[in-house]
SESE-238776 format. One record per residue (C-alpha): y, x, z. Coordinates in Angstrom, 1 decimal, always signed. Each point is the difference from the previous one (the first is absolute). Layout:
BEGIN
+--------+--------+--------+
|  north |   east |     up |
+--------+--------+--------+
|      Y |      X |      Z |
...
+--------+--------+--------+
This chain:
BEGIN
+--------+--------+--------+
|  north |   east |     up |
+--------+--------+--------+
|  -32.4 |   +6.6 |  -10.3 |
|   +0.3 |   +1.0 |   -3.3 |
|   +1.0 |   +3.3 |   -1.5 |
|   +3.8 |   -1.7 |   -1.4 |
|   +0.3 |   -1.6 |   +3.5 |
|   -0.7 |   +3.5 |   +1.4 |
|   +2.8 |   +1.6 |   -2.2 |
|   +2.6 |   -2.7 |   +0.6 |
|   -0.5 |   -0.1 |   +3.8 |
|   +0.3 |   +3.3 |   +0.2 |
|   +3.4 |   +0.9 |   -2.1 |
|   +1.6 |   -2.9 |   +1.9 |
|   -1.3 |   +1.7 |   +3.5 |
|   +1.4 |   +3.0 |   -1.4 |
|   +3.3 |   -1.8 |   -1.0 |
|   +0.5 |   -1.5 |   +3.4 |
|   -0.6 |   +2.9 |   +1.9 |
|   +2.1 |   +2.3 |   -2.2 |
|   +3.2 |   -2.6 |   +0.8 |
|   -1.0 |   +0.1 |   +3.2 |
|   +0.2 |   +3.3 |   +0.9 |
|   +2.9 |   +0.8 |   -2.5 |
|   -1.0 |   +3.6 |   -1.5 |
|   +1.7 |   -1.7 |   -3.0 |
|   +2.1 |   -2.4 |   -0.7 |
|   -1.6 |   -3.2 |   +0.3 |
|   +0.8 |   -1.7 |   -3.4 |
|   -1.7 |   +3.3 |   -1.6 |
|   -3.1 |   -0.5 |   +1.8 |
|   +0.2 |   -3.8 |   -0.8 |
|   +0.8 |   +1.0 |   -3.5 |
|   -2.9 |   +2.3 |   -0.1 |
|   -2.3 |   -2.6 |   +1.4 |
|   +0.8 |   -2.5 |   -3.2 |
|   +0.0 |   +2.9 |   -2.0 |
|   -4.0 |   +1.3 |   +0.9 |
|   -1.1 |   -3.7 |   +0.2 |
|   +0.6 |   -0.3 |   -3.7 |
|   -0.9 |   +2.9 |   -1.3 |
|   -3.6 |   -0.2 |   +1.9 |
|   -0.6 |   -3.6 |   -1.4 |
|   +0.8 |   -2.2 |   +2.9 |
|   +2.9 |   -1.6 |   -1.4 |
|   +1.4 |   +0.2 |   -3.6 |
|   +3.9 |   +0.9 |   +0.0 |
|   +0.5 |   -3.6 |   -1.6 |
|   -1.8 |   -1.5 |   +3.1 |
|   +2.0 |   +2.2 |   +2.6 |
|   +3.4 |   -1.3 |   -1.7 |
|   -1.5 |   -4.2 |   +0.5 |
|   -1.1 |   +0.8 |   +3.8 |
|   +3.7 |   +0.9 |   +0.8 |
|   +1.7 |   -3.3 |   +0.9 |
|   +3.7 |   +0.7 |   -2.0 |
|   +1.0 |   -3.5 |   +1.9 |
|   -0.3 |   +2.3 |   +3.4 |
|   +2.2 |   +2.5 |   -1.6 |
|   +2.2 |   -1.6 |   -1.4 |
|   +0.7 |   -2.1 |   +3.0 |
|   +0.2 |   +3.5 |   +2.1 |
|   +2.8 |   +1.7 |   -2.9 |
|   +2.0 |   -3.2 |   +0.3 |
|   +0.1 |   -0.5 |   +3.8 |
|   +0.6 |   +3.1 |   +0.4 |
|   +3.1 |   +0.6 |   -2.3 |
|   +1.5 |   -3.3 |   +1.4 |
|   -0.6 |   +1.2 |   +3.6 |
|   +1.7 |   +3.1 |   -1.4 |
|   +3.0 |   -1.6 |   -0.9 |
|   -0.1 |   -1.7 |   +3.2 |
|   +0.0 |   +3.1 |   +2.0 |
|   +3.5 |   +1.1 |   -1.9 |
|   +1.8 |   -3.0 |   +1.2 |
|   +0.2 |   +1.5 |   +3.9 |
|   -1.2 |   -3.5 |   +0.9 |
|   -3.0 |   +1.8 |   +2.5 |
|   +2.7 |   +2.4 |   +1.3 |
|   +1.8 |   -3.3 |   +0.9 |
|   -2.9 |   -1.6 |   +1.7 |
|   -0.1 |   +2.9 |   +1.8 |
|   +2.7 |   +0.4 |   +1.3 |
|   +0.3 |   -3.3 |   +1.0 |
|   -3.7 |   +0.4 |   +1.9 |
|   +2.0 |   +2.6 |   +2.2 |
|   +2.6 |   -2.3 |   +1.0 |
|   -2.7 |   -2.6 |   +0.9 |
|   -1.5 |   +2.6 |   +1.9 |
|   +3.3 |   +0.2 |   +1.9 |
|   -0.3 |   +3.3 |   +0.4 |
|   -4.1 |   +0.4 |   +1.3 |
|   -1.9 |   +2.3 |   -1.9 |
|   -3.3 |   -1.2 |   +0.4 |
|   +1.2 |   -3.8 |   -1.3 |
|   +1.7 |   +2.2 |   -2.8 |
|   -3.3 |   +1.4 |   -0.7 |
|   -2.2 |   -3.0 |   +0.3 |
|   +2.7 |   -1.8 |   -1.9 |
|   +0.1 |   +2.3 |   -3.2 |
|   -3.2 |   +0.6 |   +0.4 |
|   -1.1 |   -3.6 |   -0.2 |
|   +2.9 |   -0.9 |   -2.6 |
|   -1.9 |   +2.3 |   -2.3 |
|   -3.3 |   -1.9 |   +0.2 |
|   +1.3 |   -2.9 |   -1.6 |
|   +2.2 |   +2.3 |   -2.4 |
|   -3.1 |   +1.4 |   -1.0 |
|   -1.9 |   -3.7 |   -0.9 |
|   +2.4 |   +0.7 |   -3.6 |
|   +0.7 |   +3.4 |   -0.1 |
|   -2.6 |   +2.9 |   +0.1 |
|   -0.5 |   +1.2 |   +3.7 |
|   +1.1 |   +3.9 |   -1.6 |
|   +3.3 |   -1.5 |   -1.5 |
|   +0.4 |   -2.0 |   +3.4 |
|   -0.3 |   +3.6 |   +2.2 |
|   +2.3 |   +1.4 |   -2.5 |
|   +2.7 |   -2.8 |   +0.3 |
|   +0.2 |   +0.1 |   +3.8 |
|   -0.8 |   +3.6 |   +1.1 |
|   +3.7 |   +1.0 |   -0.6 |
|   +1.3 |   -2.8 |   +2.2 |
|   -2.3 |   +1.8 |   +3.0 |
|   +1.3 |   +3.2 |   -1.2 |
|   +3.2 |   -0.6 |   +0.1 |
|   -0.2 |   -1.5 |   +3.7 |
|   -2.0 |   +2.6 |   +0.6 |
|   +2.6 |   +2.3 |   -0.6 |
|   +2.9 |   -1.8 |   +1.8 |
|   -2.2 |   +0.0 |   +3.9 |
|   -2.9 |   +2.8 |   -0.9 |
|   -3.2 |   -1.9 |   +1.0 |
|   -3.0 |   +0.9 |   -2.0 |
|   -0.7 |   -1.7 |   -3.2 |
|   -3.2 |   +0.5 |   -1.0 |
|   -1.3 |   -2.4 |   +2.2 |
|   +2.2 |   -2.6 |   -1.6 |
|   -0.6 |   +0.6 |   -2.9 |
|   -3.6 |   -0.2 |   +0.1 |
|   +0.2 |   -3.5 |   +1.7 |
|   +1.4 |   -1.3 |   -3.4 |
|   -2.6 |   +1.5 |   -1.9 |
|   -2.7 |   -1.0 |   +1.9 |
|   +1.7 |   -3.6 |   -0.3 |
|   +1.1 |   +0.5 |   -3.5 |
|   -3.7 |   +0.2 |   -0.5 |
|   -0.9 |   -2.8 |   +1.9 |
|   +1.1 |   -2.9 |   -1.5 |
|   -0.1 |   +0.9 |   -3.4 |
|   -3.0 |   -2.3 |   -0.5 |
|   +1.5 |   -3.0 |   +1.6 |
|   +1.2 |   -0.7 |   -3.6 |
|   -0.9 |   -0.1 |   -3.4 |
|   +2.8 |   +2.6 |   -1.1 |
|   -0.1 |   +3.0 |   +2.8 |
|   -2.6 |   +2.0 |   -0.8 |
|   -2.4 |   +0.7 |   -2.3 |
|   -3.2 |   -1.4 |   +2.4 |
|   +1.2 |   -3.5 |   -0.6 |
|   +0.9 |   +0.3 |   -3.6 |
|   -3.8 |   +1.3 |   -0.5 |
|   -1.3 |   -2.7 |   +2.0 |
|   +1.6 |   -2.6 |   -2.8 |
|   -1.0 |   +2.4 |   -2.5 |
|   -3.8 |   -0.9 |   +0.8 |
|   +0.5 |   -3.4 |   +1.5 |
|   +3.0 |   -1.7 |   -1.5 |
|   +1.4 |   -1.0 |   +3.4 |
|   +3.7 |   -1.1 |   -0.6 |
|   +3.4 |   +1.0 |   +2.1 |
|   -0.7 |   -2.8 |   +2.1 |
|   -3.6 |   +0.4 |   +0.5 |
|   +1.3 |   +3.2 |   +2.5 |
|   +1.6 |   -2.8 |   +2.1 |
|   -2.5 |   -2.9 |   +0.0 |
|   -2.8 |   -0.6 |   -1.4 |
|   -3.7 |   -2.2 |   +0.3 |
|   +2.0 |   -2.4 |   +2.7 |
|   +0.5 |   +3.2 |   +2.6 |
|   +3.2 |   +2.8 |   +0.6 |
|   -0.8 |   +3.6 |   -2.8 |
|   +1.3 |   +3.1 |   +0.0 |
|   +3.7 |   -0.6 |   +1.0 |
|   -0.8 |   -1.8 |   +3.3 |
|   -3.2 |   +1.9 |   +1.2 |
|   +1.9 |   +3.9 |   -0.7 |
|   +3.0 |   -2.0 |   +1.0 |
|   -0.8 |   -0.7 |   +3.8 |
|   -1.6 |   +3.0 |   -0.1 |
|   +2.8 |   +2.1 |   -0.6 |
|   +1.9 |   -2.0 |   +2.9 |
|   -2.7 |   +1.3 |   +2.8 |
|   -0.2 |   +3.4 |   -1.4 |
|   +4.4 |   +0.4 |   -0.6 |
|   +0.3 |   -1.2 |   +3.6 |
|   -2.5 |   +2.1 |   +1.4 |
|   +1.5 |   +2.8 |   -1.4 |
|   +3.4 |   -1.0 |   +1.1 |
|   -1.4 |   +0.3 |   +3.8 |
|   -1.4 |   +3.6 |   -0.7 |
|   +3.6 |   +1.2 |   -1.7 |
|   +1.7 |   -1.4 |   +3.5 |
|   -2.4 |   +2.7 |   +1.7 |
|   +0.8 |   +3.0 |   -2.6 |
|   +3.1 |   +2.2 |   +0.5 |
|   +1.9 |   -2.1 |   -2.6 |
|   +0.6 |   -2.3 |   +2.5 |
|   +2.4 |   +2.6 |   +1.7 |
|   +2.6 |   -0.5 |   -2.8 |
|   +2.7 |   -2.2 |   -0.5 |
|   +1.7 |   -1.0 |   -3.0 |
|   +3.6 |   -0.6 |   -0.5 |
|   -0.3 |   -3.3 |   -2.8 |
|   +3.8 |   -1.1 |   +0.2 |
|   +0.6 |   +1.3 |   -3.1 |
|   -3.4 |   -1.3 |   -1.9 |
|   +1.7 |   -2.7 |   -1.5 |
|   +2.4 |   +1.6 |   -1.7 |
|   -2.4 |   +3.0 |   -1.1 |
|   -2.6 |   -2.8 |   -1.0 |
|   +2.5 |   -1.3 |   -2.8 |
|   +0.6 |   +3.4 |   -1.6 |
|   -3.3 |   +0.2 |   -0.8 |
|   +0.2 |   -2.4 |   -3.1 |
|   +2.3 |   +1.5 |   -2.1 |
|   -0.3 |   -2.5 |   -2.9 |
|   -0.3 |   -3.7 |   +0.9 |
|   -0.2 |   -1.4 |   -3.3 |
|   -2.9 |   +2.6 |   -0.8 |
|   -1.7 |   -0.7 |   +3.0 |
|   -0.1 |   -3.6 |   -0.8 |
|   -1.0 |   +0.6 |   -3.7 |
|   -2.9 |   +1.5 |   +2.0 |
|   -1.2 |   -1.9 |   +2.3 |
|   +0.1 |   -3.5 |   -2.5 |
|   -2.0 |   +1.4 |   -2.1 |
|   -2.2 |   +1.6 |   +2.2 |
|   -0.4 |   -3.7 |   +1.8 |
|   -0.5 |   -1.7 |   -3.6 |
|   -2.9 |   +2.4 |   -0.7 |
|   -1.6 |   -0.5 |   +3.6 |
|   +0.2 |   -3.9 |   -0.9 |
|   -1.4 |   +0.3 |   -3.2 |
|   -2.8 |   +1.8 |   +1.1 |
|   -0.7 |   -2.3 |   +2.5 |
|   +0.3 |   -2.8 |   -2.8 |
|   -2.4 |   +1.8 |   -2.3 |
|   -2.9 |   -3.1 |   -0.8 |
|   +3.4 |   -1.8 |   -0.3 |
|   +1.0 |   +2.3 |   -3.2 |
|   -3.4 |   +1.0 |   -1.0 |
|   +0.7 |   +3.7 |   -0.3 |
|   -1.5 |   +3.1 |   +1.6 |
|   +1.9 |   +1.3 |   +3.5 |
|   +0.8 |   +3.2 |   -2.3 |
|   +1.3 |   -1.7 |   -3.0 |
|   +2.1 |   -2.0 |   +2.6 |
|   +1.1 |   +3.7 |   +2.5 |
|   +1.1 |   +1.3 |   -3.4 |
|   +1.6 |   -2.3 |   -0.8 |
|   +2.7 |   -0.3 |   +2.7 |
|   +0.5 |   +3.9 |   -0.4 |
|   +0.6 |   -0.3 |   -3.4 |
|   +2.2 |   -2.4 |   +1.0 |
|   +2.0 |   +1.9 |   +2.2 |
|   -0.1 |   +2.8 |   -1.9 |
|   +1.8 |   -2.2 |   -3.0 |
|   +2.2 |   -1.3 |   +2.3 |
|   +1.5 |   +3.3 |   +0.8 |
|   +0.0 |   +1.1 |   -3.5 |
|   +1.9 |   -3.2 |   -1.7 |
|   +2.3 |   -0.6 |   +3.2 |
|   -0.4 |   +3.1 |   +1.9 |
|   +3.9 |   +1.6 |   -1.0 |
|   +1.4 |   -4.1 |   -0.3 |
|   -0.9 |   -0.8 |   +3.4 |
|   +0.9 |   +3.5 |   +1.8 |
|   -3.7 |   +0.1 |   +1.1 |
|   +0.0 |   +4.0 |   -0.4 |
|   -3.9 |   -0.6 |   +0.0 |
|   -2.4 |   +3.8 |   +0.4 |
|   -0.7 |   +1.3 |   -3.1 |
|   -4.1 |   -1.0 |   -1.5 |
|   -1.0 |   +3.1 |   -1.2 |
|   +0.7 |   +1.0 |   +3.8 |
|   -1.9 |   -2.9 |   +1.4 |
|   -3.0 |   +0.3 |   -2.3 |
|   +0.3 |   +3.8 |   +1.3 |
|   -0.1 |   -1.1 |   +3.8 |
|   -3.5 |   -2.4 |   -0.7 |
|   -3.3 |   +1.4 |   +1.5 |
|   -1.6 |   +1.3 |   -3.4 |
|   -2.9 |   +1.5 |   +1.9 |
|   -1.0 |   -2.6 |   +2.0 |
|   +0.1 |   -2.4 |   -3.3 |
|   -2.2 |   +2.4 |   -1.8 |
|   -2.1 |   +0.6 |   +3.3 |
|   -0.7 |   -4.1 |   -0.4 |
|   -0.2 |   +0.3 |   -3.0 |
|   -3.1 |   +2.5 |   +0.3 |
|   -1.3 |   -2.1 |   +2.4 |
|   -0.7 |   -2.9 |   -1.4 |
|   -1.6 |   +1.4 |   -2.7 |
|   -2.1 |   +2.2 |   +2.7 |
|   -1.3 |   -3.5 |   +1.4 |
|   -0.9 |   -1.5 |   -3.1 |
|   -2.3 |   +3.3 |   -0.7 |
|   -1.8 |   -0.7 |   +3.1 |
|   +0.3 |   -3.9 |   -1.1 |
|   -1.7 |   +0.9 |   -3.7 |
|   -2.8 |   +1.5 |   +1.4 |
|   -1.1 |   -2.7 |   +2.7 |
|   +1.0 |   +2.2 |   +3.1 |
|   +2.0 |   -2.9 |   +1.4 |
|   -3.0 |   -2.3 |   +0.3 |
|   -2.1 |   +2.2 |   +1.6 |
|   +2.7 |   +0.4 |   +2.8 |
|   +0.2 |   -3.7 |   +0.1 |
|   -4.0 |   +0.0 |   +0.6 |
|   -0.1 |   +1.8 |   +2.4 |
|   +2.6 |   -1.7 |   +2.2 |
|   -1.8 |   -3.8 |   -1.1 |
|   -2.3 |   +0.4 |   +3.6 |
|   +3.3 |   +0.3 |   +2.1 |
|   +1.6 |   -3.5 |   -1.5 |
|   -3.4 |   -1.5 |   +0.2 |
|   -0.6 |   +0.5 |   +3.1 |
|   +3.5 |   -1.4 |   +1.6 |
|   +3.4 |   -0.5 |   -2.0 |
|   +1.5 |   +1.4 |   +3.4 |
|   -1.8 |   +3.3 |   -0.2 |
|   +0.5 |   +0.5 |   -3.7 |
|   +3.6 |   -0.1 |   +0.4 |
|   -0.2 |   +2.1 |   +2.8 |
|   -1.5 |   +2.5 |   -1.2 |
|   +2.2 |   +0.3 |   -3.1 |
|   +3.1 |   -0.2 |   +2.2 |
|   -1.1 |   +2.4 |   +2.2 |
|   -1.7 |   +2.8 |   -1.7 |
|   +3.0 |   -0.5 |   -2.2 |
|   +2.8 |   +1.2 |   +2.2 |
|   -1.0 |   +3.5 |   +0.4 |
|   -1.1 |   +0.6 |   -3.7 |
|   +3.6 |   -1.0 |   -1.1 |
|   +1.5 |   +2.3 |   +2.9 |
|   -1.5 |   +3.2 |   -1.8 |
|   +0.1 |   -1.4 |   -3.4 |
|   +2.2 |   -1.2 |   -2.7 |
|   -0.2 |   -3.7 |   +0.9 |
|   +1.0 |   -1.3 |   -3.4 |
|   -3.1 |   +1.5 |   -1.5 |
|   -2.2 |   -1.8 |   +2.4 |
|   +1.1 |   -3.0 |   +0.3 |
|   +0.0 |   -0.6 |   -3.8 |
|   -3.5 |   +1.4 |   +0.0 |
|   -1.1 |   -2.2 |   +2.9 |
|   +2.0 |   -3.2 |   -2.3 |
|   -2.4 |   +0.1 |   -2.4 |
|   -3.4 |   +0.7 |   +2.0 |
|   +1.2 |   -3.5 |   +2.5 |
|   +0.4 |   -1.6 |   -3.7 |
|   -3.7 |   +0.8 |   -0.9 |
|   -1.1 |   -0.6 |   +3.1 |
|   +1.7 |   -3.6 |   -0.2 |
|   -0.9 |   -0.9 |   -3.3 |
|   -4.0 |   +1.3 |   +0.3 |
|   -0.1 |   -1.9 |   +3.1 |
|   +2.1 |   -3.3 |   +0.6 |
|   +1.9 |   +1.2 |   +2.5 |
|   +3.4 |   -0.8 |   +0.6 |
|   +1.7 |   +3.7 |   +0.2 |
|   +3.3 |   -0.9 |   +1.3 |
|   -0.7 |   +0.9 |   +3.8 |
|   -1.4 |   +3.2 |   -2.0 |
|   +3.1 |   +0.7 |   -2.2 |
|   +3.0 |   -0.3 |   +3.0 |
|   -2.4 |   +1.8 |   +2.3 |
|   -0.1 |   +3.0 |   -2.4 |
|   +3.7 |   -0.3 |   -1.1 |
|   +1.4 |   +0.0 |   +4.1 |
|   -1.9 |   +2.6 |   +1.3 |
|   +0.6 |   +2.0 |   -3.3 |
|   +3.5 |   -0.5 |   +0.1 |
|   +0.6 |   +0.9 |   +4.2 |
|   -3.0 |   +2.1 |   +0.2 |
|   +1.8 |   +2.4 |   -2.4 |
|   +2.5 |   +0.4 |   +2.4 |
|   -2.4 |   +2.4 |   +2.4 |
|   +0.9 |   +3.4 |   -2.6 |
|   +2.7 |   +1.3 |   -2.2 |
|   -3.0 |   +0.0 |   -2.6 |
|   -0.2 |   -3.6 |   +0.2 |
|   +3.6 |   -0.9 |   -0.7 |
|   +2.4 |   +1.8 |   -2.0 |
|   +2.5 |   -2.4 |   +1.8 |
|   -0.9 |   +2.6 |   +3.2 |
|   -0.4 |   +2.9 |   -1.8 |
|   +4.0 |   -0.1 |   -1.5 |
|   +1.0 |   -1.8 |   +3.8 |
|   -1.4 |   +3.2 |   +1.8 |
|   +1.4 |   +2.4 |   -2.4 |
|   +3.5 |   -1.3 |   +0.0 |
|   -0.2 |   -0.1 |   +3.8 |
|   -1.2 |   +3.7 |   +0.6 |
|   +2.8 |   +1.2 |   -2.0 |
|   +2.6 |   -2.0 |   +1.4 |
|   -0.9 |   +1.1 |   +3.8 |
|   -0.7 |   +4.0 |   -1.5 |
|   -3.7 |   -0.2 |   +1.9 |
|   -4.0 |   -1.2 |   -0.9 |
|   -1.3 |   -2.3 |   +1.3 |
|   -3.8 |   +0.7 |   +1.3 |
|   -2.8 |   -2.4 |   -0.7 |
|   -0.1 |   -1.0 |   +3.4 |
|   +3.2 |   -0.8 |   -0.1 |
|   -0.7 |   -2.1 |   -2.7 |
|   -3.0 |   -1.9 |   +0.8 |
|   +1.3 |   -0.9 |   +3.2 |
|   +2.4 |   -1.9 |   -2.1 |
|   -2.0 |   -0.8 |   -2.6 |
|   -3.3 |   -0.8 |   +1.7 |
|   +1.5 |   -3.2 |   +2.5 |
|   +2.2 |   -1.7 |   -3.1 |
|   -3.8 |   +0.2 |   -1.8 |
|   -2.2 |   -1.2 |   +3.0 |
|   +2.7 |   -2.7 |   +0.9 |
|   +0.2 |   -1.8 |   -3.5 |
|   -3.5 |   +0.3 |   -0.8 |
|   -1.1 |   -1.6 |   +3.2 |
|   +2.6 |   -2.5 |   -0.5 |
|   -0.4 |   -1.3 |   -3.6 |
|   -4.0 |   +0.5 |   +0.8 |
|   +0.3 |   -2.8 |   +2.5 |
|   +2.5 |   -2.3 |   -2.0 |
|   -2.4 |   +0.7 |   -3.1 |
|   -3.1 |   -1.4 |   +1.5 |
|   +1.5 |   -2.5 |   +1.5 |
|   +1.8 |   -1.8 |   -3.4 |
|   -2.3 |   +1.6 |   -2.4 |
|   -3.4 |   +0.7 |   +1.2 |
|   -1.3 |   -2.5 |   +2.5 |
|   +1.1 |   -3.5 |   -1.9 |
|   -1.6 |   +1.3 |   -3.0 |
|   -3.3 |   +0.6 |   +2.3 |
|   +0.8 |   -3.7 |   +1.9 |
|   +0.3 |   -1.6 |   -3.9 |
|   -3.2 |   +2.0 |   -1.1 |
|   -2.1 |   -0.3 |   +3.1 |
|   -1.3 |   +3.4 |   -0.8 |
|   +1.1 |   +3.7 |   +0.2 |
|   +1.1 |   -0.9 |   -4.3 |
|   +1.8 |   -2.1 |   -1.7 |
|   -1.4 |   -1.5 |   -3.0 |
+--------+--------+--------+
């Protein structure tokens, strides 16, 4: 390994572990990381500005200012309420309900903005019977987190997968003639939400009863202005369909997410007083957006395409060549499986994007067909996260907000008996599904452990 390699290995190492362990703010030590790699000749400044993908971005500052706007109409306070009266009362249903309504919330909307959107509707019932919330609450982050990566526009693990693929809103549903992301995290999800619907029923929240003949009435107050609401949600839809119509339109999946904010935004500021829409005001908004985790992803890119300048990335990718030569079946199970723990204890963003680009070497240098590798790395990334609070900021705000609703900390045990069976459950789950659509017919078609 060269003396450059050395350096660049080393101040990402550093970088990682200094995020990890949080002794300063993470987008400071990410910063500082881009920040030594130019000024001790890895990268020029001019090449750490091109490795950031501003399509990523500006798909993340878009999505995320729409799904603000969303979270103002009271629409998820309304779907919550209305889970509780399907519940009919049960708080374990309730639970697995809201909890599994914010799985497929979070396929559009960050998993972060998802806890914050439906935390208070727990809180507030909560309140009303005094059953402990933390638990609760850490079942929709845990699920907020979960199915981000079923879609294109959840999370940011997808949106880098089509930063260094090109796979398209639909590819997440099917693609190469067999069921993606959406159905594999999808049926998933079902076996591990059911599951934990089973182990609520034996917890003490199954000793309350809630009184839901007034939910109906309660639900409605929630949305204070209709006509805003639907302002909202039509041009929250038309941006969703766009971007799933991108090769239609020919424009980046940024271009398009910014788009329909700026549309919205417009709307509210030509028709906004006309139409009685009352809309939040922008400066506001802007204000509410997660700066540091932009500037965090920001960093991290350009961290990546340090390591990237200076060849790092192909060595990684030849030294995992014997595993996929050997058998397509072991490859992938290896990279699942030593995955899942990394991301538990680590930043899984950073990861998976570095792993992205070794898979792409390792494809292009030797014929093989890295698909199997790609949604291998991106599932068990995505629910092996789910093990820490370092692995999810999704857990990290749920367990926060939980502790100081119910006044008390939890204890890690407390939390990894939670944490750990949602973890084992859906790894072992979409593991099984995964071989079976997208590892074994490649190896029938190939004959061999590879396809060519």
């Amino acid at each position: 390994m060269e003396s450059m390699q050395i350096i660049a290995l080393s101040i990402f190492v550093a970088t990682v572990f200094m995020v990890v362990v949080r002794w300063i703010d993470s987008v400071v030590a990410a910063m500082v990381g881009v920040v030594l790699m130019v000024m001790l000749g890895v990268m020029t400044e001019e090449q750490a500005f091109g490795f950031v993908d501003w399509n990523v971005i500006a798909i993340l500052v878009s999505i995320w200012l729409l799904a603000g706007y969303f979270g103002k109409t009271g629409i998820p306070e309304y779907l919550g309420e209305m889970t509780l009266s399907l519940s009919k009362g049960n708080v374990p249903l309730f639970v697995t309900l809201i909890g599994g309504l914010s799985g497929f919330i979070s396929m559009f909307i960050d998993n972060v903005v998802v806890v914050l959107m439906l935390a208070p509707v727990v809180f507030h019932i909560r309140k009303m019977y005094n059953f402990e919330a933390t638990g609760a609450i850490l079942f929709i982050g845990l699920c907020s987190n979960f199915m981000g990566t079923a879609l294109l526009l959840g999370d940011l693990p997808p949106q880098m997968l089509h930063s260094v693929t090109g796979i398209e809103f639909f590819g997440f549903i099917w693609q190469d003639g067999r069921p993606s992301s959406f159905f594999i995290l999808t049926l998933t999800y079902f076996v591990v939400v059911a599951f934990f619907y089973f182990k609520f029923r034996a917890s003490p929240m199954a000793n309350v009863k809630l009184d839901t003949s007034r939910v109906a009435e309660d639900a409605e107050s929630h949305i204070k202005n209709p006509r805003f609401a639907i302002v909202v949600c039509v041009v929250f839809a038309l941006t969703i369909i766009a971007m799933a119509l991108r090769e239609v339109f020919g424009v980046m999946l940024g271009y398009i997410a910014f788009s329909g904010a700026l549309l919205l935004v417009l709307v509210f500021e030509v028709f906004g007083k006309k139409w009685k829409l009352d809309p939040p005001d922008l400066e506001g908004m802007l204000a509410e957006l997660d700066w540091k985790a932009i500037g965090f992803y920001v960093a991290l890119f350009a961290l990546v395409g340090g390591l990237e300048s200076v060849h790092i990335l192909k060595i990684v990718a030849a030294w995992l060549v014997p595993f996929f030569e050997s058998s397509l079946l072991v490859g992938v199970s290896v990279l699942y499986w030593v995955t899942a723990p990394i991301v538990g204890v680590l930043e899984h963003d950073a990861y998976i994007l570095t792993m992205l680009y070794v898979i792409r070497d390792l494809s292009e240098a030797n014929g093989m067909n890295p698909w199997p590798l790609y949604w291998a790395l991106v599932w068990s990334g995505t629910l092996g996260s789910n093990l820490t609070i370092a692995g999810a900021p999704a857990l990290y705000v749920a367990l926060s907000m939980g502790e100081k609703e119910d006044a008390r900390k939890w204890s890690l045990r407390e939390f990894l008996r939670f944490s750990v069976p949602y973890v084992i459950i859906s790894l072992v789950v979409c593991y099984i599904l995964m071989v079976l659509v997208w590892v074994l017919p490649y190896m029938e078609e190939s004959g061999v452990g590879v396809v060519n």
